[in-house]
N, C-alpha and C positions, 0 to 999 in steps of 0.2 A: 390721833391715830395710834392702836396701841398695837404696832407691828410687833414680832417677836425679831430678837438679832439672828435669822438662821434662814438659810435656803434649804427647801427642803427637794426628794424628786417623788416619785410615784412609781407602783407598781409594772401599771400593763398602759395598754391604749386608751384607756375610759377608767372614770373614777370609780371606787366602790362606796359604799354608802356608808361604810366604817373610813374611807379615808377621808369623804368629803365630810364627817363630823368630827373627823381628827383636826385637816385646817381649819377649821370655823373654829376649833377651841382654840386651837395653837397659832392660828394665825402668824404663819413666817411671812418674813418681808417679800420673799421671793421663791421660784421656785426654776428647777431647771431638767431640763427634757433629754433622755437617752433613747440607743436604738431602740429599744425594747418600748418605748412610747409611741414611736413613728412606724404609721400603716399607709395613710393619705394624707395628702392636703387638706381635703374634707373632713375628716377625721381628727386630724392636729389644730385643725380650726378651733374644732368643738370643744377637743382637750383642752386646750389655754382657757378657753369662756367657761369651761367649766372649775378650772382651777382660781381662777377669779371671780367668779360666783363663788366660790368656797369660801374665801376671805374678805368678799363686800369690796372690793375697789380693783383696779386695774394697777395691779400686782407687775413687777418685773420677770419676765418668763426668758432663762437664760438657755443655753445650748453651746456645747465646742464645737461648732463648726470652722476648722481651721481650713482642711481642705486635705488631698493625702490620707495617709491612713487615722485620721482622728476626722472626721465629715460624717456626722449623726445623719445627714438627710443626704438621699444619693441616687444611683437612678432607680426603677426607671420613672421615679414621678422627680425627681430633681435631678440637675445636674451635675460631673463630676467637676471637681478645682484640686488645682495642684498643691501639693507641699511648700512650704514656706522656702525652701531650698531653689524650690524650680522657679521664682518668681529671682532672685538671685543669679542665679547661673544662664537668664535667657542672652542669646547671644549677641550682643551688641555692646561699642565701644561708648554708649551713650548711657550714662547711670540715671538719666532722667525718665531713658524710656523705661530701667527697669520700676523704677518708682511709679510712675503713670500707671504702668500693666500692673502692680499691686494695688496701685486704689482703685484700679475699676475693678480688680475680684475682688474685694471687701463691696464696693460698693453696690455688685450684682449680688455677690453671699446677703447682702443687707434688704435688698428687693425680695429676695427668696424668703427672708425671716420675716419681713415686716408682715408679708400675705397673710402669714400663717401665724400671729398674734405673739409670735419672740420680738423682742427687744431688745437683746444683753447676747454679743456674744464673744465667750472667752477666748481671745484673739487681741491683740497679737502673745505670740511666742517671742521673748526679749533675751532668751538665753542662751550666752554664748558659748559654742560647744566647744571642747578641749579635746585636744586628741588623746584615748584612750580612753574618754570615760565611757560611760554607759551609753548604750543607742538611745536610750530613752526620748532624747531630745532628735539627735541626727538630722535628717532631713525637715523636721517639724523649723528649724533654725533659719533664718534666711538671707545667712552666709556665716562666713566666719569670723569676720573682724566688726568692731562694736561699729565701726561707720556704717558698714551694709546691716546690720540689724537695727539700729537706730534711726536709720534713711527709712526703710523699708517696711519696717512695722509702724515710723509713724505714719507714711502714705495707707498704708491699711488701716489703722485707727482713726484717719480722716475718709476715708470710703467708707465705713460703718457711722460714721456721724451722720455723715451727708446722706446718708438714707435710711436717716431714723433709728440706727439703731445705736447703744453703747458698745464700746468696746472695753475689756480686762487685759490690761496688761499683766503677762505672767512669766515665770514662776518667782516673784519679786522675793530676794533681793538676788536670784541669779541659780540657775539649774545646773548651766552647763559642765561643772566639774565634776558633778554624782560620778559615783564609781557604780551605784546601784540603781534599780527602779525603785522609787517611791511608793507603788503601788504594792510594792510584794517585801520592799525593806528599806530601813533606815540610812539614808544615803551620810559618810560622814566626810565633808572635805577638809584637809589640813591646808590649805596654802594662805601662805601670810596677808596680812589686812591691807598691803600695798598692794599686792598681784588682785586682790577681791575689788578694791576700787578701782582700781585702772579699767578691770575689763569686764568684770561679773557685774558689776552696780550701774558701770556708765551709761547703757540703753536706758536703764530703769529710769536715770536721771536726767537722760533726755527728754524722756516720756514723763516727766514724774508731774506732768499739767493734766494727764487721763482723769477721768472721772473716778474708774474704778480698777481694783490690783489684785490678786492672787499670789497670795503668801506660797514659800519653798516647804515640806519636810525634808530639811536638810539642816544637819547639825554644821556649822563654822567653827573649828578650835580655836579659829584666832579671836573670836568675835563669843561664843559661848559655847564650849565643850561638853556642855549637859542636856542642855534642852534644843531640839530640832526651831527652825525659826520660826514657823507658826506657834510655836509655845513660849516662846524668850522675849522677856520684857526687853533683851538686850539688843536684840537685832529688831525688831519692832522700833521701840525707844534710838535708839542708838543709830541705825543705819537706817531704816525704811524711812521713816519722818523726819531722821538727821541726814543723815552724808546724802542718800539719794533726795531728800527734799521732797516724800508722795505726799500731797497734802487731800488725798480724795479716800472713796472709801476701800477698806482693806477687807477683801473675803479671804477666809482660809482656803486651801484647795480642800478635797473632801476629807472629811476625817471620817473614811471608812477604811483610808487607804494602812497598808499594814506596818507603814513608819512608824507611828503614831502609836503609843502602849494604854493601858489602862481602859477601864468599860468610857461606854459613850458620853456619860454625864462629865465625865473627868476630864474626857478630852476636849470636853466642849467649854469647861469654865477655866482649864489650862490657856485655853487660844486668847479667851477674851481677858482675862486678867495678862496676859502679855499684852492686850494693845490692839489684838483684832480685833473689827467692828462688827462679821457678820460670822457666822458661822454653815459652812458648806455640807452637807450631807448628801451623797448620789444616789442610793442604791434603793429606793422607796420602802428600804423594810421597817414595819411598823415597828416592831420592839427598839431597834436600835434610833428611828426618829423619834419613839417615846421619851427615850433617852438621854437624847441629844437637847430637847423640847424641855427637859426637866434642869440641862443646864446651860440656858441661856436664859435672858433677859430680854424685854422690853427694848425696841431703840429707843435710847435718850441721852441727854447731852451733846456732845461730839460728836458720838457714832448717827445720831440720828441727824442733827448738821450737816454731815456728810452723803448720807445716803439720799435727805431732801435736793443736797445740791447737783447730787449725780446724774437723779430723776430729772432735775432740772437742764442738764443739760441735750435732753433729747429734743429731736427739732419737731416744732408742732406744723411743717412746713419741709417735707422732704427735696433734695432736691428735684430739678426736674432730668426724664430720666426717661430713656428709650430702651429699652430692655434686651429689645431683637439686634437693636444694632448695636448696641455694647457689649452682648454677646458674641455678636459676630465679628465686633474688632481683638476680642477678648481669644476668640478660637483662632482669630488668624496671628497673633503675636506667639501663640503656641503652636502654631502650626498644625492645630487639629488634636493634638496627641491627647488632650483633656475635652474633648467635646462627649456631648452624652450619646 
């Protein structure tokens, strides 16, 4: 199989006949679905089969279906799930039942993905938020101490297992200290390499058995003062496959986003020559996926190790699953406030 190391996404609702000849050349490993993709069910069906028709095999088709304000699919053909926060803060003195009520929304978010031919979704959020920094993360979080995000994100990455889908752990090796958005600038944290493992890393390294992870742009001064993480051999090398122990595959987050400097090609053979395995692109524009396609490679080695073993952890055997009624246990743990 001669995948290319890149997730690529697409323009509109349906392929064009310049993009479904663009993957047939470029063949990326995988590819992943924004608002701007989603009309129907019917419709999203067809999208995925035809994105896999593109590339001759049943391709990874990813999505951030977190819940809150990051849920690509919503009413009124799906419906709404709350923020990583609210799954946290429900009211009871019992930490089991907040766990329970997180894997049955991964594991209903997972029924809703599998219909519709996704299989990957970027979930959970591992990073823990600092007071003061950027909202970026905020309620995406789902609490504030490494216990409750490590309890509770793993219960959410075993609700997307169990019904077929993978889950990403993100923004590895840790978000929560940004002072800025990622998406509009380069976030740079100073706090010392004790304060980063104790609390930034520790989820990641509960988790660090996930299939697949989601690199930070976030520069660390204590860890490498020049290069953001998705681009440092050091925090790759060093922390992601060292201190935290990920031994699964590692996608960057999109390198569209505006941390990130230099043309596309540049950003894209920066990532991998640090250590990343796949390289993420969102925004379906052709020049800049032309780009991105010119600097990457082939999966092989490692990287491809990795990505066979990830695929292989999808269950060829969902579990079993009542939809109406785990819905309706799911609406009454919230008390309705998230029903569609």
């Amino acid at each position: 199989m001669s995948d290319r190391a890149c997730i690529l996404g697409c323009a509109g609702t349906t392929l064009s006949a310049d993009e479904v000849a663009f993957f047939r050349d470029a063949r990326p490993w995988g590819f992943i679905l924004f608002r701007r993709n989603i009309e129907s069910p019917a419709q999203v069906r067809a999208l995925t089969a035809a994105l896999r028709e593109a590339v001759g095999w049943h391709a990874p088709i990813l999505i951030d279906q977190e819940g809150g304000r990051v849920q690509r699919l919503g009413p009124p053909h799906w419906p709404k799930y709350p923020p990583g926060r609210a799954y946290g803060a429900l009211p009871t003195n019992d930490p089991l039942v907040r766990r329970e009520v997180t894997r049955l929304g991964a594991r209903l978010i997972a029924h809703d993905l599998l219909q519709l031919g996704i299989n990957v979704d970027c979930v959970p959020v591992l990073d823990v938020p600092q007071q003061g920094a950027h909202d970026i993360i905020g309620d995406r979080a789902y609490g504030e101490t490494v216990a409750e995000i490590a309890t509770l994100g793993r219960a959410a990455a075993e609700g997307l297992i169990a019904g077929g889908v993978l889950p990403v752990i993100k923004h590895i090796p840790g978000h929560g200290r940004a002072m800025a958005d990622s998406h509009k600038d380069l976030p740079v944290v100073d706090a010392p390499m004790g304060a980063l493992s104790e609390t930034d890393f520790a989820p990641f390294r509960v988790l660090s058995d996930m299939p697949m992870a989601m690199s930070a742009h976030v520069v660390y001064t204590a860890i490498d003062a020049k290069r953001p993480g998705t681009q440092s051999k050091t925090v790759v090398r060093d922390i992601i496959r060292g201190d935290i122990g990920f031994g699964g595959l590692l996608m960057t987050d999109d390198l569209s986003m505006k941390a990130l400097k230099g043309d596309f090609t540049q950003r894209a053979r920066r990532a991998l020559s640090a250590g990343c395995d796949v390289i993420l692109h969102c925004n379906g524009d052709m020049g800049e996926m032309q780009a991105v396609v010119a600097g990457t490679r082939k999966l092989s080695g490692k990287a491809r190790q990795r990505a066979d073993a990830a695929l292989a952890r999808l269950a060829r055997v969902v579990e079993p699953f009542d939809a109406a009624e785990a819905r309706a246990r799911f609406d009454a743990a919230f008390e309705g406030r998230f029903a569609a």
